[in-house]
N, C-alpha and C positions, 0 to 999 in steps of 0.2 A: 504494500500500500504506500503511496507517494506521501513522502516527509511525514513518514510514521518513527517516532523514537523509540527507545528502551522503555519497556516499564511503560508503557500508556492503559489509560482507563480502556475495559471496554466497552465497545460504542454501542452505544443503542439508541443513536439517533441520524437517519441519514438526510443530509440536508440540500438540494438540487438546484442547480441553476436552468431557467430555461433557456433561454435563443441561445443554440450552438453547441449544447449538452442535450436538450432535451426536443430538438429541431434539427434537423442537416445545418451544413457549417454555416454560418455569416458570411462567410466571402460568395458561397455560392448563390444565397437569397438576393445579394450586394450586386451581384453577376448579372442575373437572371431579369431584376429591375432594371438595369441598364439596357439590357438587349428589351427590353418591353418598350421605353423611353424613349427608345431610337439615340440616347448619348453613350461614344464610348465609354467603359468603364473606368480607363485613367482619365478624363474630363468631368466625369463625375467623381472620386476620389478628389483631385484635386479642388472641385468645388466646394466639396464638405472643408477640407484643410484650410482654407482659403476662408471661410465664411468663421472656423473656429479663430482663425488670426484676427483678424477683423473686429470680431466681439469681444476677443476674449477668456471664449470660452463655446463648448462645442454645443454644435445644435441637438445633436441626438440626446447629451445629459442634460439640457436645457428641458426638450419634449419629455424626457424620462422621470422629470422631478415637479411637473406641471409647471414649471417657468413660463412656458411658452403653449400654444397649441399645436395641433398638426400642421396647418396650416400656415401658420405664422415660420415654423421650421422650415417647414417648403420652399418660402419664399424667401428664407435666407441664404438657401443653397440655391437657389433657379437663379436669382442674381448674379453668381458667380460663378453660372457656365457663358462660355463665349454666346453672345449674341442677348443675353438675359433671357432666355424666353420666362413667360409668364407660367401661370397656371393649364394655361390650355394645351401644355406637351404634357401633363396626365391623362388628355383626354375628356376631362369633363369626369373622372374618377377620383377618389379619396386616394391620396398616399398609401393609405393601409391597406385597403382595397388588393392594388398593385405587388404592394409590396409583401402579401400573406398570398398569392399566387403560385410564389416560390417558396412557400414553408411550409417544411412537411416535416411532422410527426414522428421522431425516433423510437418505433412502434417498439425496437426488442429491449431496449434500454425501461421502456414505461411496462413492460413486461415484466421486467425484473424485479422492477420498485411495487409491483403489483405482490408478486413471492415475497416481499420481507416484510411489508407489511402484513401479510398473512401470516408470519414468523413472528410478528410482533416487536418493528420495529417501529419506532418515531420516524412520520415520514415530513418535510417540510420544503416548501418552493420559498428560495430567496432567487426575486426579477430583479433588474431590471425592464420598465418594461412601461407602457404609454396607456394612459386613460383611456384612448379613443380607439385602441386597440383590443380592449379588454372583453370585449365581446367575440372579437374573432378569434384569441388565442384561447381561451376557454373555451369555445366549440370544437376544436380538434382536441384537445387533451381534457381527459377524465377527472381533472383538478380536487373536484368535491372525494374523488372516490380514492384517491389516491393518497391526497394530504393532509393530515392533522394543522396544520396552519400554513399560512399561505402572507410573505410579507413581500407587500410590489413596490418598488420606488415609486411609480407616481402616487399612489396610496399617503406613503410616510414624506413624499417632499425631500430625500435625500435618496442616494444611488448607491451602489457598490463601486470602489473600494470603502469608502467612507465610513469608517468606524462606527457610528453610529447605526448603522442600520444593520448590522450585525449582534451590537447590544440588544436592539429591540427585537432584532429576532431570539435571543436566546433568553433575554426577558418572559418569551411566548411557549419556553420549552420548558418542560420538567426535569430537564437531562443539565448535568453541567458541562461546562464547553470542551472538556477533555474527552466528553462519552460522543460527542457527534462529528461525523464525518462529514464534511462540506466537499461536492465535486462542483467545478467549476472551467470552462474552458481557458482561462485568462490567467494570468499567471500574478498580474498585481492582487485579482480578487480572492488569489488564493493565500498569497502571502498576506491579506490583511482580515480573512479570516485565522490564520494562523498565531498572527498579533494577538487574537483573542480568547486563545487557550484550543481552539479545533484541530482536530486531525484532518488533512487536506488531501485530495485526490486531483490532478489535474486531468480534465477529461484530453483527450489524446483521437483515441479511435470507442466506438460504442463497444467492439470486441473484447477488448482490455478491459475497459471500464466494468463489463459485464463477468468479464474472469474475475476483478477482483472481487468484485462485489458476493461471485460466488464463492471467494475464499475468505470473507468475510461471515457468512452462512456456515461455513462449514467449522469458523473456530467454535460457532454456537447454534444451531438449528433453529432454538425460540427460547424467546426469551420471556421473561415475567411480564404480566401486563403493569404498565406503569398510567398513574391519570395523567392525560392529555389535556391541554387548554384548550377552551374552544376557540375554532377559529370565529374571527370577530366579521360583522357585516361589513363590507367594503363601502366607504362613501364614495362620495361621486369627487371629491375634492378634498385632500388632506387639510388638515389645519395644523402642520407642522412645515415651518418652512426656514 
């Protein structure tokens, strides 16, 4: 298991990231809109770059934290492809729309997490992840049926790596931060779950991931049931900002 020490608690908690662990990669979704858009992909890269220099700061953790709306993101990156087009090179379509065309569901991985929660582990989704989204990433994944709580950036008004929103996640857990596993694709989000006492997994390939996971089962088959918090009702707008 990735930056597992000597001597660690065992885990009975595992904690998921979605877009790029629990979805095919990011680069490919990234890909996929671009051939939709009709913009090269390095013209689109370079616009998002470009639009972060600018502000300051990036447009997707801007959308991710409700800073901003979808829209308003859009129009910070359409500015900064050559010629500006406006709105009307989506089509007369939502960004999300588009951009959930190319995301698809890493059916054997949500398989797996479906077994260990039957084994009786703590299962939990830490997003990032966009308000105006939340309707269509929760219709291809089993959310309710899978996770004992569920913490979104744009929910909490803060993102991953950001220390905080790892607090409030484990806030939400019955487990202390040595007994859960955080898999995450991103290497910063891994080292700052680690910051905070978690055993970390960098997701890689679903393959591996899905080996460990089964050597994980096997140091323990099932475990005792522990009480779980409930997950809280999602508002439509955080009030933590």
């Amino acid at each position: 298991m990735s930056r597992e020490g000597s001597g660690q608690a065992r885990i009975k908690a595992v904690v998921c990231d979605y877009g790029g662990v629990l979805t095919n990669p990011l680069q490919e979704t990234f890909a996929a809109f671009a051939r939709t858009v009709g913009v090269p992909l390095r013209e689109l890269q370079e616009a998002f770059a470009a639009a972060t220099a600018a502000d300051g700061r990036s447009p997707m953790a801007d959308l991710e934290t409700g800073a901003c709306t979808e829209q308003e993101m859009v129009l910070r990156v359409l500015t900064r492809l050559p010629g500006s087009p406006g709105l009307e090179l989506l089509g007369g379509r939502p960004f999300g729309e588009l951009w959930f065309q190319a995301r698809h569901v890493n059916q054997a991985l949500v398989d797996q997490l479906r077994v260990l929660r039957a084994d009786g582990y703590t299962l939990a989704l830490l997003t990032n992840n966009v308000e105006e989204w939340r309707p269509r990433w929760r219709a291809g994944l089993p959310v309710d049926e899978l996770f004992h709580t569920v913490v979104d950036s744009s929910v909490e008004g803060v993102r991953k790596p950001d220390p905080e929103i790892y607090r409030r996640l484990l806030d939400r857990l019955p487990h202390r931060p040595e007994e859960c596993l955080f898999i995450d694709d991103l290497d910063e989000n891994c080292a700052a779950a680690e910051a905070q006492g978690m055993t970390t997994l960098l997701f890689t390939t679903t393959e591996d991931t899905v080996a460990r996971l089964d050597a994980l089962r096997d140091e323990l088959t099932a475990l005792p049931s522990f009480p779980v918090l409930p997950t809280f009702p999602v508002p439509t707008r955080s009030t933590h900002r």
